[in-house]
Backbone bond lengths (Angstrom), bond angles and torsions (degrees), N, CA, C in turn:
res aa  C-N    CA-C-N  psi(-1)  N-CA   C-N-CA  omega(-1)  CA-C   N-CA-C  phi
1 X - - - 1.452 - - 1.526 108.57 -
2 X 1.283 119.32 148.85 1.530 135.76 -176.84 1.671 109.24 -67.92
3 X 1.487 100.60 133.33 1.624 80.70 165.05 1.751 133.05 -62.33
4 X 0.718 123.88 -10.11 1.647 132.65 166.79 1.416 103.06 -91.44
5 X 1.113 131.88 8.46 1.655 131.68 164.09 1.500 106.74 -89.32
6 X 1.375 96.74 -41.91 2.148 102.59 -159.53 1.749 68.79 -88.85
7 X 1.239 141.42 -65.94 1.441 108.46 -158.42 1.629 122.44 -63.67
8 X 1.064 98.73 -2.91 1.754 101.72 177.48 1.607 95.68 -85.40
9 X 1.430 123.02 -68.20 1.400 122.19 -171.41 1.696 95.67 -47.19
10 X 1.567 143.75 -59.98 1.588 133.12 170.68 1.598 87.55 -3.99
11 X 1.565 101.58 -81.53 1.551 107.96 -137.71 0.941 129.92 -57.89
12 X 1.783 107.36 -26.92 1.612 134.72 165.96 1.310 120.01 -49.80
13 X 2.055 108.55 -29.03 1.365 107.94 -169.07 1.530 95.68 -105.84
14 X 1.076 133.52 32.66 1.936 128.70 170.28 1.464 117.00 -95.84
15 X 0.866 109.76 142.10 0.983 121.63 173.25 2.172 128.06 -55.50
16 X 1.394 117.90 153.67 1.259 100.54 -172.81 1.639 122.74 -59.95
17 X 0.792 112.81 -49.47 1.336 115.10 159.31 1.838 130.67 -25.30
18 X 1.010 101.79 -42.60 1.554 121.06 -178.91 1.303 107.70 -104.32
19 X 1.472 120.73 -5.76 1.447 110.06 158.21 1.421 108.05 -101.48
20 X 1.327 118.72 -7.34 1.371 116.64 -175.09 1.738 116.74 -65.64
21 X 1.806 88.95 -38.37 1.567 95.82 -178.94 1.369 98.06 -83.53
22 X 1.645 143.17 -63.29 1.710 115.40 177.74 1.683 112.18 -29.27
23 X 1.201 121.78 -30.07 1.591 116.60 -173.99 1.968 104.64 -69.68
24 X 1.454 85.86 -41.54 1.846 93.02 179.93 1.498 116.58 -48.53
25 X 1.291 94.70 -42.95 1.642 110.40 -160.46 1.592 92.33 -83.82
26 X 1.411 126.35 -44.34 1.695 108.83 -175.83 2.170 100.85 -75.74
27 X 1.262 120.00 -33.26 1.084 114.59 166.81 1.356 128.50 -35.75
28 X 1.806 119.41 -59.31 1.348 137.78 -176.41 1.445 101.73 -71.02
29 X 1.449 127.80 -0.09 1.486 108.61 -159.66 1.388 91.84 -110.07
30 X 1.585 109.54 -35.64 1.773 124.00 173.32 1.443 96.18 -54.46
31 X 1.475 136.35 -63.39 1.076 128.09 -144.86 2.369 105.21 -88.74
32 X 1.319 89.30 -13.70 1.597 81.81 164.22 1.637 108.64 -88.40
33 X 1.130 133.96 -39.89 1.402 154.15 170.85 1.415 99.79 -46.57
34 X 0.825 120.78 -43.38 1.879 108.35 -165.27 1.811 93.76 -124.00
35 X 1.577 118.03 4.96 1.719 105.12 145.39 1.753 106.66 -81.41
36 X 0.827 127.68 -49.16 1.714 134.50 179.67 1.533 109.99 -54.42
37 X 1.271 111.11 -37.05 1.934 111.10 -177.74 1.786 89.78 -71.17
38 X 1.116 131.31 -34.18 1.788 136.20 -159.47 1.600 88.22 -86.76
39 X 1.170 132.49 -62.63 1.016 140.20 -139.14 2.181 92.48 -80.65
40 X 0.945 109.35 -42.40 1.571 99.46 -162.60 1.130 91.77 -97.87
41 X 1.416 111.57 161.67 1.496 137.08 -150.95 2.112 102.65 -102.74
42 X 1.425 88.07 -33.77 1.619 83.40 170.04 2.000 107.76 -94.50
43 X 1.405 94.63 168.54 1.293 112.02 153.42 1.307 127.14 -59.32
44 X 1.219 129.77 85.98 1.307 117.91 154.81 1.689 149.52 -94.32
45 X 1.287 89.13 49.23 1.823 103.69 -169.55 1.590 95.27 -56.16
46 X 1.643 133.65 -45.34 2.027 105.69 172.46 0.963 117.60 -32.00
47 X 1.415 124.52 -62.65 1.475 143.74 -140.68 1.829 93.88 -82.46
48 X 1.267 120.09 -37.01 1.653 110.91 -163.29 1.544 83.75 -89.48
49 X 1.257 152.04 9.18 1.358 148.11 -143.83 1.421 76.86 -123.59
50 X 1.718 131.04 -95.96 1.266 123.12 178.41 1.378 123.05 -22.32
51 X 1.308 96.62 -53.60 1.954 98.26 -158.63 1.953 87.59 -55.77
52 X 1.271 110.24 -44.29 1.525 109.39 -171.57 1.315 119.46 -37.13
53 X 1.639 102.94 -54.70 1.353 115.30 -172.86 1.841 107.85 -59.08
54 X 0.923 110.25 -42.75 1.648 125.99 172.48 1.153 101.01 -45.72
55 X 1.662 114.35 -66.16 1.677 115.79 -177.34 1.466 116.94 -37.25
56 X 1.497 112.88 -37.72 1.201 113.43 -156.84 2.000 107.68 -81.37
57 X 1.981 72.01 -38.81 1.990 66.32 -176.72 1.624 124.60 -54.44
58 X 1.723 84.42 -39.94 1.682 90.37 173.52 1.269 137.83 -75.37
59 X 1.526 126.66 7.81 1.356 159.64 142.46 1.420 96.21 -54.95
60 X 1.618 122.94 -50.45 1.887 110.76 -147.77 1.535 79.46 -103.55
61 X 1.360 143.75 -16.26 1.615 134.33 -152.13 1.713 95.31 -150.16
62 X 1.618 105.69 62.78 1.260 113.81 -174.18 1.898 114.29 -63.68
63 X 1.138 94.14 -28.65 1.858 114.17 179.65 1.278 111.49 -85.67
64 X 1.091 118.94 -9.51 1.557 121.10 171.81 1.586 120.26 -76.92
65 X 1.656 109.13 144.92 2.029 91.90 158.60 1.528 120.51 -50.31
66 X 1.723 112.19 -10.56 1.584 83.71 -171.29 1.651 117.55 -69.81
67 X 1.422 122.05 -19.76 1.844 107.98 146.96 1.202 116.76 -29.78
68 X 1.659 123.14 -84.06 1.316 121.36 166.62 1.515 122.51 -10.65
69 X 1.280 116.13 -80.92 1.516 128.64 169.36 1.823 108.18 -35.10
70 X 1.135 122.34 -46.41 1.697 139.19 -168.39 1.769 95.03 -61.78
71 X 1.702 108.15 -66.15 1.549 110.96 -177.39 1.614 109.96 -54.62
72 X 1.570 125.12 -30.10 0.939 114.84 -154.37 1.487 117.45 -84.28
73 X 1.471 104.23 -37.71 1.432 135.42 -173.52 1.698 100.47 -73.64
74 X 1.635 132.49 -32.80 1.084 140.62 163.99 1.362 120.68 -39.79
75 X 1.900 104.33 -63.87 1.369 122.86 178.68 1.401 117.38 -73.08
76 X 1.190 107.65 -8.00 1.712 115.55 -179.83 1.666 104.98 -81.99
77 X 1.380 85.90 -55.89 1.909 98.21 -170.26 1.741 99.15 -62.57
78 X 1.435 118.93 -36.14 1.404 114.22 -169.70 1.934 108.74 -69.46
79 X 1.863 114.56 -36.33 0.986 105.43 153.76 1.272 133.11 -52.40
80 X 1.526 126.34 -33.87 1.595 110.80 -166.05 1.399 78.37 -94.98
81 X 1.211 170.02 -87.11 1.681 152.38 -97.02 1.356 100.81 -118.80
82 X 0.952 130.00 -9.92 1.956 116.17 179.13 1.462 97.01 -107.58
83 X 1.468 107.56 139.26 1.516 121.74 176.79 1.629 114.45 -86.68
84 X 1.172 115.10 142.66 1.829 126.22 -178.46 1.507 68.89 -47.27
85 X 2.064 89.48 152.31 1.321 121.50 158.28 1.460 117.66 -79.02
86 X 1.284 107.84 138.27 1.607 107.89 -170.87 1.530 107.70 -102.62
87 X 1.484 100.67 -30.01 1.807 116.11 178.25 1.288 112.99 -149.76
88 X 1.542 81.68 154.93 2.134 98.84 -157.63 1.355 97.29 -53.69
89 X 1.507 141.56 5.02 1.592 126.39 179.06 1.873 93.75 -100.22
90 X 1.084 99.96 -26.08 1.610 98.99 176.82 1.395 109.86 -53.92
91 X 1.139 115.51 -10.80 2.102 109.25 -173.03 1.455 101.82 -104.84
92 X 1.594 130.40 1.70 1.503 104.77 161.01 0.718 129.92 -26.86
93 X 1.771 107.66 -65.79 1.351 113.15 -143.23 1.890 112.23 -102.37
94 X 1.967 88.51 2.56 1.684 75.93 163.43 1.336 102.44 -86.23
95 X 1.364 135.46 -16.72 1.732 134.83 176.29 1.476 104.69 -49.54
96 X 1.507 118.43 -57.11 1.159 109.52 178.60 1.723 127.32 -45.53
97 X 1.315 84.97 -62.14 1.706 114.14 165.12 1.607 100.45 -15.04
98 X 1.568 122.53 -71.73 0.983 152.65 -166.82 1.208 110.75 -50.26
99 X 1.244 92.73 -83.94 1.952 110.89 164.50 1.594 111.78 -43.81
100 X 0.755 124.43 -16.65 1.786 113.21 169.97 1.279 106.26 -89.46
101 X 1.763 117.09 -48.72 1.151 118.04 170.68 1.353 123.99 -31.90
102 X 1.595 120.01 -42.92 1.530 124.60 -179.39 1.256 125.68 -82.92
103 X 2.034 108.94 -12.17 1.227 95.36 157.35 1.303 139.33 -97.54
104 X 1.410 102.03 -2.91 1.396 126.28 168.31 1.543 93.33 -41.30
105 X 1.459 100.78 -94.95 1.724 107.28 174.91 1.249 134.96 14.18
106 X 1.871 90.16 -70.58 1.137 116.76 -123.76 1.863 85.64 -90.49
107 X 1.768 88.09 -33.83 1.732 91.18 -179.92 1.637 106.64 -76.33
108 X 1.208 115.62 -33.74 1.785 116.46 -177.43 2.044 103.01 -57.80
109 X 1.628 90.47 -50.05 1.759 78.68 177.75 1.404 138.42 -57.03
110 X 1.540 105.02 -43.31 1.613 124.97 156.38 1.609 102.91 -28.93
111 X 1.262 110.31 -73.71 1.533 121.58 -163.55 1.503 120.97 -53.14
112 X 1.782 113.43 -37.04 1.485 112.16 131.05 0.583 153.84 -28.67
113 X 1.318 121.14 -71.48 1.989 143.84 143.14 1.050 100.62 12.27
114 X 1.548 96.76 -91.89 1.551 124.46 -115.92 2.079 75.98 -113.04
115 X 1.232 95.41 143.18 1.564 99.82 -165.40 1.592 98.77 -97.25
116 X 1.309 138.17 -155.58 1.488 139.75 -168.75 1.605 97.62 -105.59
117 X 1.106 119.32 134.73 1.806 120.19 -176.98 1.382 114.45 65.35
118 X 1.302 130.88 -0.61 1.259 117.13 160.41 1.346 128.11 -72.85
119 X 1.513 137.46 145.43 1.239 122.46 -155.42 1.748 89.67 -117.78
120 X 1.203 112.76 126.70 1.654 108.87 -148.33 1.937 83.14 -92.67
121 X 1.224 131.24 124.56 1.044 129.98 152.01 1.416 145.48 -24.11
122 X 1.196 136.93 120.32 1.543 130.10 -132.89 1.687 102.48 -72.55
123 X 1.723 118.83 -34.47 1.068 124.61 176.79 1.368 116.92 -67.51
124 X 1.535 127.24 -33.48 1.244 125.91 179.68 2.030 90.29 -75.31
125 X 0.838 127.27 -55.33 1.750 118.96 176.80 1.710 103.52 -32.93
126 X 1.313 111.89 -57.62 1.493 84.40 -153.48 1.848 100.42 -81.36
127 X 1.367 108.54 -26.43 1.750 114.91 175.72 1.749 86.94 -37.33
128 X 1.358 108.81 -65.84 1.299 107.99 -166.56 1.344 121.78 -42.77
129 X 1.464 115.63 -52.81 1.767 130.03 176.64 1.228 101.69 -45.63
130 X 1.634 120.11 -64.95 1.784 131.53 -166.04 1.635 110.85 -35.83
131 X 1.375 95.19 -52.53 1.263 116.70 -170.28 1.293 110.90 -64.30
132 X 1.414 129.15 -38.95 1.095 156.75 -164.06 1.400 85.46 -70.25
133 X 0.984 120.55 -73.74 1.967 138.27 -168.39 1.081 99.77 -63.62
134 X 1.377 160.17 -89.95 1.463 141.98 153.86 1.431 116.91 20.76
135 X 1.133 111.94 -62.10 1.564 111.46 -167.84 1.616 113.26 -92.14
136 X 1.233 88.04 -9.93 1.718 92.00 175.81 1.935 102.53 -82.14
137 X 1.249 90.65 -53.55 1.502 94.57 176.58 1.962 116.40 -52.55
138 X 1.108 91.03 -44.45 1.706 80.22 168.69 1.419 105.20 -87.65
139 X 0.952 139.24 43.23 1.587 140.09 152.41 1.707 108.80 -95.11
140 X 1.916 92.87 -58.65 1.283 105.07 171.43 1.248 117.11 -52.34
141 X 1.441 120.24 -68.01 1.375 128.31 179.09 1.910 121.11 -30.84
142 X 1.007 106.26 -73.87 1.916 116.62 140.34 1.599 129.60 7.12
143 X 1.968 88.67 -73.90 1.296 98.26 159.22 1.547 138.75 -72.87
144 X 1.695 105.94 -11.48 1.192 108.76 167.88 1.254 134.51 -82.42
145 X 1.633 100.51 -17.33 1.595 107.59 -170.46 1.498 99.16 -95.83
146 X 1.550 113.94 -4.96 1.714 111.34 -168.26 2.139 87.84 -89.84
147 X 1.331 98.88 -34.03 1.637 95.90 -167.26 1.669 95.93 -59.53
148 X 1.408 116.30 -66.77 1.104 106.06 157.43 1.669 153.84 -16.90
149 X 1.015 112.21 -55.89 1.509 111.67 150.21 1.793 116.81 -67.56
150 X 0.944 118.93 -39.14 1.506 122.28 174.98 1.633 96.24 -54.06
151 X 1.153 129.86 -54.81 1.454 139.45 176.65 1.201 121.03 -42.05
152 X 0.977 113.25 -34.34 1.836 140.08 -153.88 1.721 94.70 -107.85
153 X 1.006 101.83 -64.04 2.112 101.33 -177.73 1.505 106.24 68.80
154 X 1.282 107.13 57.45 0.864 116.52 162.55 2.037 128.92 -63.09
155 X 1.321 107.99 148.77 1.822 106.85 -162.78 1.406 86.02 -65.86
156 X 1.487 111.52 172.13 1.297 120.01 153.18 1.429 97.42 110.23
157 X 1.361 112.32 -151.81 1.790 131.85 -164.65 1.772 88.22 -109.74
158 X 1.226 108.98 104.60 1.383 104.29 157.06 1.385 141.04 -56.00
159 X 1.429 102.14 -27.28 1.737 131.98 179.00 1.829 97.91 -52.93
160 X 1.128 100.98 -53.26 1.109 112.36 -157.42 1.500 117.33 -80.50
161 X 1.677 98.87 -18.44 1.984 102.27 -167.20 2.341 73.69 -93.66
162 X 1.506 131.20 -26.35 1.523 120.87 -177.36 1.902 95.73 -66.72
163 X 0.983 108.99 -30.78 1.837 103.09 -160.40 1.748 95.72 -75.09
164 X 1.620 116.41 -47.67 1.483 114.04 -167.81 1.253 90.40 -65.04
165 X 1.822 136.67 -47.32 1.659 117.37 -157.51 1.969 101.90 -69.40
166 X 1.377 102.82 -22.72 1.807 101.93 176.27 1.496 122.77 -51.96
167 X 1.892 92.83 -27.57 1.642 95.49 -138.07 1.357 69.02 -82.74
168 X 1.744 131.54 -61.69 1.077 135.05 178.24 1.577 136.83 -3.48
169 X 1.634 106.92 -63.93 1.231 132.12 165.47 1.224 117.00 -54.55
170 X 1.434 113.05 -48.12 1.744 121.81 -176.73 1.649 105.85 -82.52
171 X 1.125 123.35 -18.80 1.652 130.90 162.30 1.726 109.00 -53.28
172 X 1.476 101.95 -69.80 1.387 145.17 155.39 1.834 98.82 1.75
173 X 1.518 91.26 -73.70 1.590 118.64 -168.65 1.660 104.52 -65.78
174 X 1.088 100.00 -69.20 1.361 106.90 176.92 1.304 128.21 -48.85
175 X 1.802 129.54 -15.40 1.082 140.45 170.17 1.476 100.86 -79.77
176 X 1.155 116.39 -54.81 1.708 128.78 173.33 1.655 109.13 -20.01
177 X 1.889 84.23 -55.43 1.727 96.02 -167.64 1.475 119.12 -51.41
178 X 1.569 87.73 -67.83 1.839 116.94 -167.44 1.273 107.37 -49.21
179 X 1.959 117.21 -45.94 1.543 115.76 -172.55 1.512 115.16 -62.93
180 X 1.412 129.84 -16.19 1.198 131.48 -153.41 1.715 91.53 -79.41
181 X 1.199 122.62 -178.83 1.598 132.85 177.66 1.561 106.62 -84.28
182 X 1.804 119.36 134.47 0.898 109.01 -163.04 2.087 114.20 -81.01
183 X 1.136 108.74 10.52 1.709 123.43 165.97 1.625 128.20 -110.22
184 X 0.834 98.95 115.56 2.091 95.91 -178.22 1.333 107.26 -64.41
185 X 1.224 94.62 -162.21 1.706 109.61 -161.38 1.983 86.23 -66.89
186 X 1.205 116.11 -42.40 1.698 131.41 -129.20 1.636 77.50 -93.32
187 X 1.014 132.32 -12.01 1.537 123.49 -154.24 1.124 141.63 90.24
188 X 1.185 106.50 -20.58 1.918 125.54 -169.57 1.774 92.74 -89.26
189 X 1.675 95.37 170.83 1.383 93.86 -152.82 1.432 66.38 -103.64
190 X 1.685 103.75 158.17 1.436 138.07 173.17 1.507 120.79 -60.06
C-alpha cells in the first residue's frame, strides 16, 4: 500500500474529535482561500490551486510545519494579490481571512496537544474555547477600530495610526493573559 493510502486509512481510523479538528484546519483554509479569490481584483486560480494542495497536506500531516508553511504562503500570496483597504467595508474579508487563519492554528495546535485517545477534560475544552474567543474578539475588535480610522481619514501616515491601534489591542491581550492566576482550574500551569 502507498504511503498516502496507510495515511488515509490513519485518518479513517480517528476518532470524532480528531477529525473534527482535520475538518477545522481544511475549513479555515477554504474560508481564507475563497476571502483572497473575493478580495483581489485579478484571477488567481494558480495561486488558490497551490495554496490548495498545501491545504490538503496540512489536513493529512496536521503535526507537521506544513500548517506552518499553509499560514505562511496564505499571508504571502494575500500580500502580493489583495489591494490596501481603502474603506472600513474593505476589511471584511481580511477579518475573515483572519478568522480562518485562527482556526487553522487553533485546530493544528489542539491536534498537538491533545494526543490520539486521550479524552481531553471538559475544563481544559472550554479553557481552551474561552481562550479561543478572546483572541478572536481582539482580531475582530482590531478590525473595528482599523475600519474606523479608515472612516475617519485621519492626516498623517495611516500605517502608523493601524500599527499603534495593533500594538494597543495586542497590549490589551497580553494584559488579559499575564493578570489571570498563574494555575487553572485543573492545576497545571497556564
Amino acid at each position: 500500500m502507498s504511503p498516502l493510502g496507510r495515511r488515509l486509512d490513519a485518518v479513517a481510523g480517528e476518532g470524532a474529535r480528531r477529525f473534527a479538528l482535520r475538518g477545522g484546519i481544511l475549513l479555515g483554509s477554504c474560508v481564507m482561500g475563497a476571502a483572497m479569490a473575493l478580495a483581489s481584483p485579478h484571477p488567481i486560480v494558480p495561486a488558490l490551486v497551490v495554496l490548495g494542495v498545501i491545504a490538503i497536506s496540512a489536513v493529512l500531516l496536521p503535526d507537521s510545519p506544513v500548517v506552518l508553511v499553509l499560514l505562511l504562503m496564505i499571508s504571502a500570496t494575500w500580500v502580493i494579490v489583495v489591494p490596501r483597504p481603502e474603506r472600513a467595508a474593505d476589511l471584511v474579508l481580511p477579518l475573515l481571512a483572519a478568522l480562518g487563519a485562527l482556526a487553522v492554528h487553533l485546530c493544528a495546535a489542539a491536534w498537538s496537544v491533545w494526543p490520539p485517545g486521550t479524552v481531553v477534560p471538559r475544563l481544559g475544552r472550554l479553557r481552551w474555547w474561552r481562550r479561543s474567543g478572546v483572541v478572536a474578539l481582539a482580531v475582530v475588535s482590531t478590525t473595528a477600530l482599523a475600519g474606523a480610522l479608515i472612516r475617519a481619514a485621519p492626516s498623517g501616515h495611516r500605517l502608523l495610526s493601524l500599527l499603534a491601534i495593533t500594538g494597543v489591542c495586542t497590549a490589551a491581550l497580553a494584559g488579559y493573559r499575564w493578570s489571570g492566576p498563574r494555575n487553572g482550574p485543573e492545576g497545571g500551569a497556564q
